[in-house]
C-alpha positions as CSV (number, residue, x, y, z in Angstrom):
1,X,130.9,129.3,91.7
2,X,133.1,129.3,94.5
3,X,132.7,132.9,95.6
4,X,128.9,131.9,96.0
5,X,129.5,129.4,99.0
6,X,128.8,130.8,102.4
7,X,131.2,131.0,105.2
8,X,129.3,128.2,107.4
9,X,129.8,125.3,104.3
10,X,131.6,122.6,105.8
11,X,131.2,120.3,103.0
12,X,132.3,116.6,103.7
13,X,133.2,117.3,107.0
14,X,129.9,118.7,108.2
15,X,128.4,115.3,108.6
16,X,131.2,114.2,110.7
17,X,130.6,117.3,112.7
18,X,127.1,116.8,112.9
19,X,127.5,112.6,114.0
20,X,129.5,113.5,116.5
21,X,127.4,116.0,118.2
22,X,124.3,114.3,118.1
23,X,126.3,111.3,119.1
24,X,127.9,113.8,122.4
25,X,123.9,115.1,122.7
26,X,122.9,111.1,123.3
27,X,125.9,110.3,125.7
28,X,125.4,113.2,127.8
29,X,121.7,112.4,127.8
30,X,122.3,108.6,129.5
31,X,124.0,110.2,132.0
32,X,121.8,110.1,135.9
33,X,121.3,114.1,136.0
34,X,118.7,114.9,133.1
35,X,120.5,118.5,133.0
36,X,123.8,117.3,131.3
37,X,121.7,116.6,128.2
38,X,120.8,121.0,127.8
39,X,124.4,121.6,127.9
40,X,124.8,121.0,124.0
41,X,121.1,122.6,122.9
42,X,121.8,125.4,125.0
43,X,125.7,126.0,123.4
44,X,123.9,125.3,120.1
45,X,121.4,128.3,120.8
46,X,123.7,130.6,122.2
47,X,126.3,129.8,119.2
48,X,123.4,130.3,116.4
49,X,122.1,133.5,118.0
50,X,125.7,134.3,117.9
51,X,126.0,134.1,114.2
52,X,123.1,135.9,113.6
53,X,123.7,139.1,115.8
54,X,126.9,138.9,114.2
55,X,125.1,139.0,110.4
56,X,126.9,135.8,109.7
57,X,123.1,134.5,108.9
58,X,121.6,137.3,107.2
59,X,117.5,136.6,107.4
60,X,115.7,136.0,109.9
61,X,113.7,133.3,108.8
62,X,117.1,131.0,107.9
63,X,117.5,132.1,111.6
64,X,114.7,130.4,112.9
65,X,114.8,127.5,110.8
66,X,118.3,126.6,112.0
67,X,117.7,127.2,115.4
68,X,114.5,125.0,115.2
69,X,116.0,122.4,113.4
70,X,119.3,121.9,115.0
71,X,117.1,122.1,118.3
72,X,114.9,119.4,117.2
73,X,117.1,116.9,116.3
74,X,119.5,117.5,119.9
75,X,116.2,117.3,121.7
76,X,115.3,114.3,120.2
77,X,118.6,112.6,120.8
78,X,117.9,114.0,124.6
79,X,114.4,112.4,124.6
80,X,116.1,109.2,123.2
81,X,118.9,108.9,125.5
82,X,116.2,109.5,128.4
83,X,114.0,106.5,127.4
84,X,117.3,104.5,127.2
85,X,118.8,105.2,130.5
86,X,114.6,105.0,132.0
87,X,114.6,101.5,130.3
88,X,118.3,100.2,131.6
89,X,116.9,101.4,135.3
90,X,114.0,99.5,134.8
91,X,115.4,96.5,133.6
92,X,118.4,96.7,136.4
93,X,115.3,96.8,138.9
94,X,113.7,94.0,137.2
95,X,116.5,91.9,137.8
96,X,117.0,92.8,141.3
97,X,113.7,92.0,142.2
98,X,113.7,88.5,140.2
99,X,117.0,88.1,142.5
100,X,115.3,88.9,145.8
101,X,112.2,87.1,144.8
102,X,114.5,83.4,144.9
């Protein structure tokens, strides 16, 4: 049963991969320049095109569902962290202007 695993099972430690790169995706998506936020999509295109020019994924199809799935979840996380940081800024503002208003 062993020999049947592919090369890319990471097992256990896959999920602990996987938190801390969505958890990386978020961070770098508070940050003030939206950009920061397509540095870890973008690696994770490049890397998964990698792996299949390479034949390390062997169809096509598992191709594009990877690709589309790991890029919608980092996107969301970018989406998310974007509606964070909007929020703090507006709240920050908020308070400013209940200061100045006093």
């Amino acid at each position: 049963m062993k020999g049947l695993r592919s090369k890319m099972d990471l097992g256990f430690y896959g999920v602990f991969i996987a938190a801390g790169v969505l958890g990386a995706q978020y961070f770098f998506s508070t940050r003030n320049h939206a950009l920061w936020g397509a540095i870890i999509p973008a690696a994770y295109a490049v890397f998964i095109t990698w792996l299949f020019v390479t034949n390390q994924i062997d169809h096509v199809m598992k191709y594009v569902l990877i690709l589309l799935l790991g890029l919608l979840f980092l996107l969301g996380e970018w989406k998310s962290g974007r509606t964070y940081l909007r929020e703090k800024r507006k709240k920050e503002l908020d308070k400013m202007r209940a200061m100045d208003m006093n």
